[in-house]
PDB file with one MODEL, atoms N, CA, C and O in Angstrom:
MODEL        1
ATOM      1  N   UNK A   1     -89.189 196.949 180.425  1.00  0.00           N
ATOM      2  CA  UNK A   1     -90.574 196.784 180.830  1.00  0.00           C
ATOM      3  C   UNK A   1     -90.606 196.331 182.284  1.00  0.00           C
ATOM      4  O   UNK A   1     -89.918 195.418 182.739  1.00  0.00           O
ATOM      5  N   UNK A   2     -91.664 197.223 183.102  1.00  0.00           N
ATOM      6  CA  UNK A   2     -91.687 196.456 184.321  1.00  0.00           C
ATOM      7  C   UNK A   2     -92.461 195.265 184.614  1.00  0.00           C
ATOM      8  O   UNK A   2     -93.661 195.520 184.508  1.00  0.00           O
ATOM      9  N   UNK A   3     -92.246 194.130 184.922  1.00  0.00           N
ATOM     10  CA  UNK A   3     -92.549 192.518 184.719  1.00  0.00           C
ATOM     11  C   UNK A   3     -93.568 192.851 185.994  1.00  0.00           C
ATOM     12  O   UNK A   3     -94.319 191.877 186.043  1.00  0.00           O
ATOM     13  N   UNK A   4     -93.930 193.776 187.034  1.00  0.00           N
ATOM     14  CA  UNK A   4     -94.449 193.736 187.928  1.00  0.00           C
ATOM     15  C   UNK A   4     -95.799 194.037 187.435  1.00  0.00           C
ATOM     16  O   UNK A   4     -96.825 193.635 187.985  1.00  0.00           O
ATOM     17  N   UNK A   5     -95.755 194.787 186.340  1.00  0.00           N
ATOM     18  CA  UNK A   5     -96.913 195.431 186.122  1.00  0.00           C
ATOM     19  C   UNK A   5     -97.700 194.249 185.474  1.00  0.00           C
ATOM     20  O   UNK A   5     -98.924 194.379 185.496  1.00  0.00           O
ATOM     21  N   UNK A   6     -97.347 193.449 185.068  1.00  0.00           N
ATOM     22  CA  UNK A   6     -97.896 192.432 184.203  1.00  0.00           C
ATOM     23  C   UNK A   6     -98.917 191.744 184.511  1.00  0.00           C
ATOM     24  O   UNK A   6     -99.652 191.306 183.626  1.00  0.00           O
ATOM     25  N   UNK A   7     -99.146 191.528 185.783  1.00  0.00           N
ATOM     26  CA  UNK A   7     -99.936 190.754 186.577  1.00  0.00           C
ATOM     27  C   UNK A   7    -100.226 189.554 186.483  1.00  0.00           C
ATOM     28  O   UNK A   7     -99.205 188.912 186.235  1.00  0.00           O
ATOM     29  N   UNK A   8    -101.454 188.684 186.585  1.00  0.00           N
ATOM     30  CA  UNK A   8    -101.299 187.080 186.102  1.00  0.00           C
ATOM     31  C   UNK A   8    -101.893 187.020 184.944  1.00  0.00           C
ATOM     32  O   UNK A   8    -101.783 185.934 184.376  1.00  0.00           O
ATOM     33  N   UNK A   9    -102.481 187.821 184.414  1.00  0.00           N
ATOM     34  CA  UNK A   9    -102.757 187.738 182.482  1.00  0.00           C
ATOM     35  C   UNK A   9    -102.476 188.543 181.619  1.00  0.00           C
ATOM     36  O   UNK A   9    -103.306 189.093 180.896  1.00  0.00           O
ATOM     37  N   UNK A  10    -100.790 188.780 181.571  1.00  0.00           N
ATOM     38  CA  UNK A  10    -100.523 190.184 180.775  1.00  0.00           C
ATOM     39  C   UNK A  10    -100.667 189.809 178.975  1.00  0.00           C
ATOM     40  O   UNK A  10     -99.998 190.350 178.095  1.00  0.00           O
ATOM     41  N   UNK A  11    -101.940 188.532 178.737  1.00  0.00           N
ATOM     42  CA  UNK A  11    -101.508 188.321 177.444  1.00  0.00           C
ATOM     43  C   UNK A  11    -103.327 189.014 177.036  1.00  0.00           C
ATOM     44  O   UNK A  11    -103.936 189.248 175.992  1.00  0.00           O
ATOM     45  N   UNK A  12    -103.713 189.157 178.872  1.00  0.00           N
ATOM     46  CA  UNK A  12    -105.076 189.378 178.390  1.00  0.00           C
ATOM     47  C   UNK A  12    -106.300 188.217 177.622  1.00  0.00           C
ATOM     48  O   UNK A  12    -107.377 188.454 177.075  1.00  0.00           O
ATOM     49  N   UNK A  13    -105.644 187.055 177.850  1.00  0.00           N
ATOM     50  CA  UNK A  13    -106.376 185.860 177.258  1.00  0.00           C
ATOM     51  C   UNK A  13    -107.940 185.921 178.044  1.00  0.00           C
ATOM     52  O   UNK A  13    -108.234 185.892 179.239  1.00  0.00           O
ATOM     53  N   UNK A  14    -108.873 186.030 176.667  1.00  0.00           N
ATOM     54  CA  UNK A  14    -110.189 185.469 177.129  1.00  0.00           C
ATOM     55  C   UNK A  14    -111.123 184.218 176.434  1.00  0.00           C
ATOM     56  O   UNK A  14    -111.722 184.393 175.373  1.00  0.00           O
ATOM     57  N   UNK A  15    -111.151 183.166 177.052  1.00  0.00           N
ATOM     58  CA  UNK A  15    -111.689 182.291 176.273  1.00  0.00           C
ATOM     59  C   UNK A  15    -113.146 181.872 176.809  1.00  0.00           C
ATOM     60  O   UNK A  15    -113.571 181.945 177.962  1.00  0.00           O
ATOM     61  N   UNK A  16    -113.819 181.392 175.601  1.00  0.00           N
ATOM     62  CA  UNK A  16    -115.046 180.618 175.840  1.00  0.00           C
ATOM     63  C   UNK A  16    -115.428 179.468 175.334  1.00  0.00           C
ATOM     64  O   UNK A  16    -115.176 179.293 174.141  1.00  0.00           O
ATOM     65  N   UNK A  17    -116.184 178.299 176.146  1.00  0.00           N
ATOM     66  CA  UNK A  17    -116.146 177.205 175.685  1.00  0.00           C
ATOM     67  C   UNK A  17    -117.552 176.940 175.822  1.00  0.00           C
ATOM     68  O   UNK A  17    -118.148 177.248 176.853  1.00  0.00           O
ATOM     69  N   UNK A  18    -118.315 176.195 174.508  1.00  0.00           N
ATOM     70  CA  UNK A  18    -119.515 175.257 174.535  1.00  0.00           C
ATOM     71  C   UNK A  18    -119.441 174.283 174.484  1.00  0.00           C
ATOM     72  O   UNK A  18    -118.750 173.773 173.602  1.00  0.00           O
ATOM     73  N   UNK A  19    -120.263 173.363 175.607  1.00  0.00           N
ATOM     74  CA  UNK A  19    -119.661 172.102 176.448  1.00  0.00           C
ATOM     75  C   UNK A  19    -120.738 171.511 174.840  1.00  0.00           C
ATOM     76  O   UNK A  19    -120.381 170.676 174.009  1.00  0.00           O
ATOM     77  N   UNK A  20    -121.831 172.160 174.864  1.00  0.00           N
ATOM     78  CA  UNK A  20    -123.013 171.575 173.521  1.00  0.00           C
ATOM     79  C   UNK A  20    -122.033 170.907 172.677  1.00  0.00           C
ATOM     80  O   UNK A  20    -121.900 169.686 172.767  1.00  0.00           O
ATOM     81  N   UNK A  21    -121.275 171.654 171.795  1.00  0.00           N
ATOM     82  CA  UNK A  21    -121.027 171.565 170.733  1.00  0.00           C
ATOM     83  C   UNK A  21    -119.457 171.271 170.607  1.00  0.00           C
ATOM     84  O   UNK A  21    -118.941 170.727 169.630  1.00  0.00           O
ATOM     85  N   UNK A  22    -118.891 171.640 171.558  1.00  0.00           N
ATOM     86  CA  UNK A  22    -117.326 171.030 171.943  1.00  0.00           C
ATOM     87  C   UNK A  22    -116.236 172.384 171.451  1.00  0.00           C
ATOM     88  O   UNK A  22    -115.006 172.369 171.471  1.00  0.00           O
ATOM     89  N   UNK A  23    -117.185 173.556 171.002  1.00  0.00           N
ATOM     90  CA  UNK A  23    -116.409 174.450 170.313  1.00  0.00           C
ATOM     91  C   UNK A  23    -115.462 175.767 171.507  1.00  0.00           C
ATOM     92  O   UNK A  23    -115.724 175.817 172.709  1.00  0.00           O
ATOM     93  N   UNK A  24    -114.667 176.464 171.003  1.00  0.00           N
ATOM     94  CA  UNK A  24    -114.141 177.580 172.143  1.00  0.00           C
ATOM     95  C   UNK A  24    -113.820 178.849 171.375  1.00  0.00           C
ATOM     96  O   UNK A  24    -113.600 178.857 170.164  1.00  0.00           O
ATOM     97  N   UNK A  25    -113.809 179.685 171.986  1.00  0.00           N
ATOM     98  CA  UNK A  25    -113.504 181.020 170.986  1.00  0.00           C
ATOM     99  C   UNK A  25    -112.770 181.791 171.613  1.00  0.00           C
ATOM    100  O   UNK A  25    -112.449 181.239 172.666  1.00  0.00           O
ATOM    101  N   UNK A  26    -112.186 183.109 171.492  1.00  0.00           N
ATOM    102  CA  UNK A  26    -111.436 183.909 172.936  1.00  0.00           C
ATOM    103  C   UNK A  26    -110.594 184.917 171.393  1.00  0.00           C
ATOM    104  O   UNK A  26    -110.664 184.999 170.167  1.00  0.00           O
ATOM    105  N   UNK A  27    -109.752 185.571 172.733  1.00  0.00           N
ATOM    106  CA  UNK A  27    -109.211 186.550 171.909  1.00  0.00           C
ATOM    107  C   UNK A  27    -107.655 186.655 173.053  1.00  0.00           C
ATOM    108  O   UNK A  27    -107.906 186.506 174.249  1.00  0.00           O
ATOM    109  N   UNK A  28    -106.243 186.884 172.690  1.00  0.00           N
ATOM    110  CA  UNK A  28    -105.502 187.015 173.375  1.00  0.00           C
ATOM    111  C   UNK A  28    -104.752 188.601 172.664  1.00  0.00           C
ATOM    112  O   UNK A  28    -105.195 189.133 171.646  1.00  0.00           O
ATOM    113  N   UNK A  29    -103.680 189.087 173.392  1.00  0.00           N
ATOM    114  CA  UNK A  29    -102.642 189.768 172.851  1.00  0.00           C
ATOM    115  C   UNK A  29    -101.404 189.544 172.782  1.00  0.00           C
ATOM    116  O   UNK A  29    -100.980 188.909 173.748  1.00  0.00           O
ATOM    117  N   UNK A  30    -100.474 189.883 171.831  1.00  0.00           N
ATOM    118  CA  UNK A  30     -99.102 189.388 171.412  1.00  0.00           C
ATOM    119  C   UNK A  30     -98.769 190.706 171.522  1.00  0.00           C
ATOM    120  O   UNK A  30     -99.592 191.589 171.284  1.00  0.00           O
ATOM    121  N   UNK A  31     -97.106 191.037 172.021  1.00  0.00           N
ATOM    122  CA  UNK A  31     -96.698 192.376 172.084  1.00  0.00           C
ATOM    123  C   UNK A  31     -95.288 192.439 171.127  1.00  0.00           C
ATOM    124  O   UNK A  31     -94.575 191.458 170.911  1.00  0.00           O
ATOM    125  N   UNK A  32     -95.096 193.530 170.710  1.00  0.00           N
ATOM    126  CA  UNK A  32     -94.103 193.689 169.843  1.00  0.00           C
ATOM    127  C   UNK A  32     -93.442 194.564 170.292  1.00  0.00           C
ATOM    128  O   UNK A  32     -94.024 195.317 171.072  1.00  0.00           O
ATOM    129  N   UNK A  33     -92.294 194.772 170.059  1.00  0.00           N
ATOM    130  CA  UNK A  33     -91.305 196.290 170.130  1.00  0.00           C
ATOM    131  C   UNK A  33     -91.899 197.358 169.296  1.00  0.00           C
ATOM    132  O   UNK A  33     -92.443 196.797 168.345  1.00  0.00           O
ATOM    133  N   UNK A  34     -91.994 198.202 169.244  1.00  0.00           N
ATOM    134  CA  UNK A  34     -91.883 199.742 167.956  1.00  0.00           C
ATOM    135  C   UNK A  34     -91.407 200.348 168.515  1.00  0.00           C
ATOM    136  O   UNK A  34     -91.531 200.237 169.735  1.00  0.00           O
ATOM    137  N   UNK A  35     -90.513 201.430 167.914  1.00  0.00           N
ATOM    138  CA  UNK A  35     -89.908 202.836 168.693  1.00  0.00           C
ATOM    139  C   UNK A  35     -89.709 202.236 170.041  1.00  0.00           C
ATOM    140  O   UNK A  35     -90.571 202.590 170.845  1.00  0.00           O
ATOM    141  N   UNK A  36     -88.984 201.585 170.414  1.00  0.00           N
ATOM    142  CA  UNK A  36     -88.451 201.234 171.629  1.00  0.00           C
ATOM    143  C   UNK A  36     -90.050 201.212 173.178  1.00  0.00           C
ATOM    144  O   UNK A  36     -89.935 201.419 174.386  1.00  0.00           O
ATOM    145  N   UNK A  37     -91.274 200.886 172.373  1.00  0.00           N
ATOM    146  CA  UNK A  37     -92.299 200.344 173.530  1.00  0.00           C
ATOM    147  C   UNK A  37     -93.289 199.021 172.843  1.00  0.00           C
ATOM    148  O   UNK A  37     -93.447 198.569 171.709  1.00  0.00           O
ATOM    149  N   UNK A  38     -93.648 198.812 173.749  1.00  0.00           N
ATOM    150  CA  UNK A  38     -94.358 197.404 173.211  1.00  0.00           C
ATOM    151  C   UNK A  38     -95.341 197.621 172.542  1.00  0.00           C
ATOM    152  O   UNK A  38     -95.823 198.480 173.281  1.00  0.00           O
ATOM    153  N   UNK A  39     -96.145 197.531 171.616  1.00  0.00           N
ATOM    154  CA  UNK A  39     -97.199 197.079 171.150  1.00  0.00           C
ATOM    155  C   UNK A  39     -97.761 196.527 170.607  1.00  0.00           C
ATOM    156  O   UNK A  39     -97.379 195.963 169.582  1.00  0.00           O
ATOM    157  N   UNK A  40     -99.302 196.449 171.250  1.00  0.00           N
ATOM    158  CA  UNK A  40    -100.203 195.074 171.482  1.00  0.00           C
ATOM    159  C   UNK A  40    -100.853 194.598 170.231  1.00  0.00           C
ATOM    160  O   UNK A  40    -101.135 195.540 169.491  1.00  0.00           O
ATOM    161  N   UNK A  41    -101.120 193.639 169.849  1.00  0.00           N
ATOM    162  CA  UNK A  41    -101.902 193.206 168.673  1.00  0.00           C
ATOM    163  C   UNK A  41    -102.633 192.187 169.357  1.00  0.00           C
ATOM    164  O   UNK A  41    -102.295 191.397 170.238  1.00  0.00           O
ATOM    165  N   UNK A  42    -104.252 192.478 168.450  1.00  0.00           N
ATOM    166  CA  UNK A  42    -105.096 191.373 168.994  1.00  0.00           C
ATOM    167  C   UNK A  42    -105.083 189.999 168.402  1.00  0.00           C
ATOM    168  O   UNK A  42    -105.015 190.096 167.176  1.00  0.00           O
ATOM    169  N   UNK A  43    -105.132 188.432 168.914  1.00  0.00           N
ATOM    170  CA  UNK A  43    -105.017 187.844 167.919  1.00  0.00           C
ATOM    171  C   UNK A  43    -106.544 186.700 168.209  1.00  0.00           C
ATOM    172  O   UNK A  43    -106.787 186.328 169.357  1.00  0.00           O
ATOM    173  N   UNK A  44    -107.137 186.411 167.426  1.00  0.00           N
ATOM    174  CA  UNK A  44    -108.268 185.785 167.717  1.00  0.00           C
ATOM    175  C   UNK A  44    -108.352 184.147 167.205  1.00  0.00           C
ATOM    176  O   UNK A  44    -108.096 183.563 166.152  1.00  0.00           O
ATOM    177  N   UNK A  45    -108.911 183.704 168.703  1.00  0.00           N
ATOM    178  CA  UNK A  45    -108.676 182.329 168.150  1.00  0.00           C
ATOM    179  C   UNK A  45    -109.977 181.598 167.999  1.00  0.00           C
ATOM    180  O   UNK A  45    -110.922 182.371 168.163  1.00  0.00           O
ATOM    181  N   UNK A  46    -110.333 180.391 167.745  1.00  0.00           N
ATOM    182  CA  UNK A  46    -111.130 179.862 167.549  1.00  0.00           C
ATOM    183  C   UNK A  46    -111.126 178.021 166.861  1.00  0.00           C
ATOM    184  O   UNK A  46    -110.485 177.733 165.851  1.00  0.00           O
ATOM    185  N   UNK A  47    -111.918 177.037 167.612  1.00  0.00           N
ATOM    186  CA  UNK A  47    -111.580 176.066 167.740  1.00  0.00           C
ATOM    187  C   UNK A  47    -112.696 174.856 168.232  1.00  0.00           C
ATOM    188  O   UNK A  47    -113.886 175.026 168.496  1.00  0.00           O
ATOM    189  N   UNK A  48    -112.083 173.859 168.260  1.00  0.00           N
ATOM    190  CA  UNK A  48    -112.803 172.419 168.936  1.00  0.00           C
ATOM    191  C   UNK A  48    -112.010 171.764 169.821  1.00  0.00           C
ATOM    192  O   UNK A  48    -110.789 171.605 169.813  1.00  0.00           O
ATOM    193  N   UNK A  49    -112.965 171.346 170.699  1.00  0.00           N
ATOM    194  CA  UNK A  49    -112.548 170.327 171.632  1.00  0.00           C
ATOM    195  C   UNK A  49    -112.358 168.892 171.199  1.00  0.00           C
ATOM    196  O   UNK A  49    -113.407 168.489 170.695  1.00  0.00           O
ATOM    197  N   UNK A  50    -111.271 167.832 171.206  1.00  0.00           N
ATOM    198  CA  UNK A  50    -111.472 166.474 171.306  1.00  0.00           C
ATOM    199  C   UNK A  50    -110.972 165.876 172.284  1.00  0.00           C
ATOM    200  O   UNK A  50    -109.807 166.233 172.462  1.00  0.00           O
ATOM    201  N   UNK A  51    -111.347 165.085 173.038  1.00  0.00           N
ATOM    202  CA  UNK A  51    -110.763 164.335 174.186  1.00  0.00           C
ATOM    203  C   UNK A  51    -109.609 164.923 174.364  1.00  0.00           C
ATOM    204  O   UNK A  51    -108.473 164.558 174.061  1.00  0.00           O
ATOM    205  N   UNK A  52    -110.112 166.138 175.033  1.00  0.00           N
ATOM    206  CA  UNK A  52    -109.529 166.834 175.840  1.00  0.00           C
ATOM    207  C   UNK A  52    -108.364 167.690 175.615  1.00  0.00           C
ATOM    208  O   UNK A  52    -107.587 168.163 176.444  1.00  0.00           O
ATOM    209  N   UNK A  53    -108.386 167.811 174.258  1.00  0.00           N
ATOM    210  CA  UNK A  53    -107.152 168.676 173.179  1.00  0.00           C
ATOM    211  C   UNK A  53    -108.177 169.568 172.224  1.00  0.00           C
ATOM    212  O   UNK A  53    -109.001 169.223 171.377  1.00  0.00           O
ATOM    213  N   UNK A  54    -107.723 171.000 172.782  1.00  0.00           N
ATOM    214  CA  UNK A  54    -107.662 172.016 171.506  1.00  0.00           C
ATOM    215  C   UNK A  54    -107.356 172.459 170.634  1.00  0.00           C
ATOM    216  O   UNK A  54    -106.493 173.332 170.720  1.00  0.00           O
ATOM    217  N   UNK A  55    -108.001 172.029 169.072  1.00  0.00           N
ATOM    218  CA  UNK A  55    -107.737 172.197 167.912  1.00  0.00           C
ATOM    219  C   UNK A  55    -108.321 173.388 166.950  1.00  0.00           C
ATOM    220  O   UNK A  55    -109.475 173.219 166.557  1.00  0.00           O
ATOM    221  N   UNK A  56    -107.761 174.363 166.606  1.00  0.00           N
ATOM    222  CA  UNK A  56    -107.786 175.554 166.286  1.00  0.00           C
ATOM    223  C   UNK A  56    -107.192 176.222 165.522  1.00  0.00           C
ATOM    224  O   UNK A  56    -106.312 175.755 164.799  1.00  0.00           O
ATOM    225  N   UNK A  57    -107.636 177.767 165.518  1.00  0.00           N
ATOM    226  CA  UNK A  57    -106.533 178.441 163.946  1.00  0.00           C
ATOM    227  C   UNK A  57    -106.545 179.706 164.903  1.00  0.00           C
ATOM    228  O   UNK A  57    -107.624 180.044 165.390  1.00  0.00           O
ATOM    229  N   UNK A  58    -105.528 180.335 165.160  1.00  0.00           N
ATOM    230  CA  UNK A  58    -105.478 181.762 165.746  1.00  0.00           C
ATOM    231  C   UNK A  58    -105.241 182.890 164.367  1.00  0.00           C
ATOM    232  O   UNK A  58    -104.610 182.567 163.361  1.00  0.00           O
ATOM    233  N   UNK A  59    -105.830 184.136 164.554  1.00  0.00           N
ATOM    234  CA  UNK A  59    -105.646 185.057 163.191  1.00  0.00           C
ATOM    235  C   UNK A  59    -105.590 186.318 164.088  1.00  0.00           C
ATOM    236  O   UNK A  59    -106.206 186.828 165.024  1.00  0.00           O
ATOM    237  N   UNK A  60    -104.269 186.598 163.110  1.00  0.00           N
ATOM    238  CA  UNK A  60    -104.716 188.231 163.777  1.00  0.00           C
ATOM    239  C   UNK A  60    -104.361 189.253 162.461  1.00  0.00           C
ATOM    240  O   UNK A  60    -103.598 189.091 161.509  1.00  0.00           O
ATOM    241  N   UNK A  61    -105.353 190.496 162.876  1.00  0.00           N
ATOM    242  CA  UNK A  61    -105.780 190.671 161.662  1.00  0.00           C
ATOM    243  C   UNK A  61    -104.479 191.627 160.990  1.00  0.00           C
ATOM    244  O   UNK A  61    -103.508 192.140 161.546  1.00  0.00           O
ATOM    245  N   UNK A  62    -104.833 191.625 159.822  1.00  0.00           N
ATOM    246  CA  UNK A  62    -103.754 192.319 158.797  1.00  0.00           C
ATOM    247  C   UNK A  62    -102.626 190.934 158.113  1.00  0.00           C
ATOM    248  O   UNK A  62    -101.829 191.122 157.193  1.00  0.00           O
ATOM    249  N   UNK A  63    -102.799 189.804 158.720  1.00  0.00           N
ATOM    250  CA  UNK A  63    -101.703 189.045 158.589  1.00  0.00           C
ATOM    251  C   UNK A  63    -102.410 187.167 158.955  1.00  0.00           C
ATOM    252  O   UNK A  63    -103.177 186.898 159.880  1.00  0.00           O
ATOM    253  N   UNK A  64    -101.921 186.282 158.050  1.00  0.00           N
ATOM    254  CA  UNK A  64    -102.334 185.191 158.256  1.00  0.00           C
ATOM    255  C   UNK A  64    -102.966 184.312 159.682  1.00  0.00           C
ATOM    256  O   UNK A  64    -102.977 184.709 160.848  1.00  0.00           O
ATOM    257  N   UNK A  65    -103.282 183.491 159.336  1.00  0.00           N
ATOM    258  CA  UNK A  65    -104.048 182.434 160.685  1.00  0.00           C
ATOM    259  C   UNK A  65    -103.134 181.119 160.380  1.00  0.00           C
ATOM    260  O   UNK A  65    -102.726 180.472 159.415  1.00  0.00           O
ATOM    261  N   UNK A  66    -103.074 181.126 161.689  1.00  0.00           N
ATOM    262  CA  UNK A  66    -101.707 179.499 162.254  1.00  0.00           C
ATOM    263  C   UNK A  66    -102.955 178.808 162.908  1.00  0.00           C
ATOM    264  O   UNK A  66    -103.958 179.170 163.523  1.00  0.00           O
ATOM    265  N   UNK A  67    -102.351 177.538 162.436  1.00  0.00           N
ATOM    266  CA  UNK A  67    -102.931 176.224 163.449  1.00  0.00           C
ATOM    267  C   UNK A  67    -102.463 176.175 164.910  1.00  0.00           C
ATOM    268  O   UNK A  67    -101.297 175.962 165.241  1.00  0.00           O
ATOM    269  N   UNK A  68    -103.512 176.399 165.775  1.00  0.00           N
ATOM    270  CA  UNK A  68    -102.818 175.910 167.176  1.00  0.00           C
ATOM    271  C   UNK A  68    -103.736 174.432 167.613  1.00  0.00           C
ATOM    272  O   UNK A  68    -104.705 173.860 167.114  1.00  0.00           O
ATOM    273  N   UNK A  69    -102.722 174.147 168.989  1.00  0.00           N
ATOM    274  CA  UNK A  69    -103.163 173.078 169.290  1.00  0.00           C
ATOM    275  C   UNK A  69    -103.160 172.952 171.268  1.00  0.00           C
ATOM    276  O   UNK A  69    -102.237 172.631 172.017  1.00  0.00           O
ATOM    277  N   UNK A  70    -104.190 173.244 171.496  1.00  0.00           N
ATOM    278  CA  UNK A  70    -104.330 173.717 173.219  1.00  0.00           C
ATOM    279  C   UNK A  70    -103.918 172.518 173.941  1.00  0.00           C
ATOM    280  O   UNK A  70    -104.730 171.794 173.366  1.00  0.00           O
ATOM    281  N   UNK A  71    -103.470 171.921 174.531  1.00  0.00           N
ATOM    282  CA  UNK A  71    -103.165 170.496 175.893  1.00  0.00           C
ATOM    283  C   UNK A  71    -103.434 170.814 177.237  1.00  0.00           C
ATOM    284  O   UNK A  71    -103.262 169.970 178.118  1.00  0.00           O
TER     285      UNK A  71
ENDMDL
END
């Protein structure tokens, strides 16, 4: 893979945050091998703010949701 092409968000991360309610939402991509090229899966996250730590579950679809934790 060329690492050049990647640019500064090759995960494609988009997030959003409500300052209201302390909540964030976004969507990133994870890449895999197949047949010798990468491909992308979407994984969607979603979450709360607490003093200043993101607490959350990322899911992507076809396959379970993990706890994350943003710093």
């Amino acid at each position: 893979m060329d690492e050049a092409k990647l640019g500064e968000n090759p995960s494609a991360l988009k997030l959003t945050y409500k300052a209201k309610d302390g909540t964030f939402k976004g969507s990133f991509k994870v890449y895999a091998e197949v047949g010798g090229k990468p491909k992308a899966t979407t994984v969607k996250v979603a979450g709360v703010l607490v003093n200043g730590v993101g607490y959350g579950t990322a899911t992507a679809q076809k396959s379970g949701g993990v706890a994350v934790k943003v710093e």
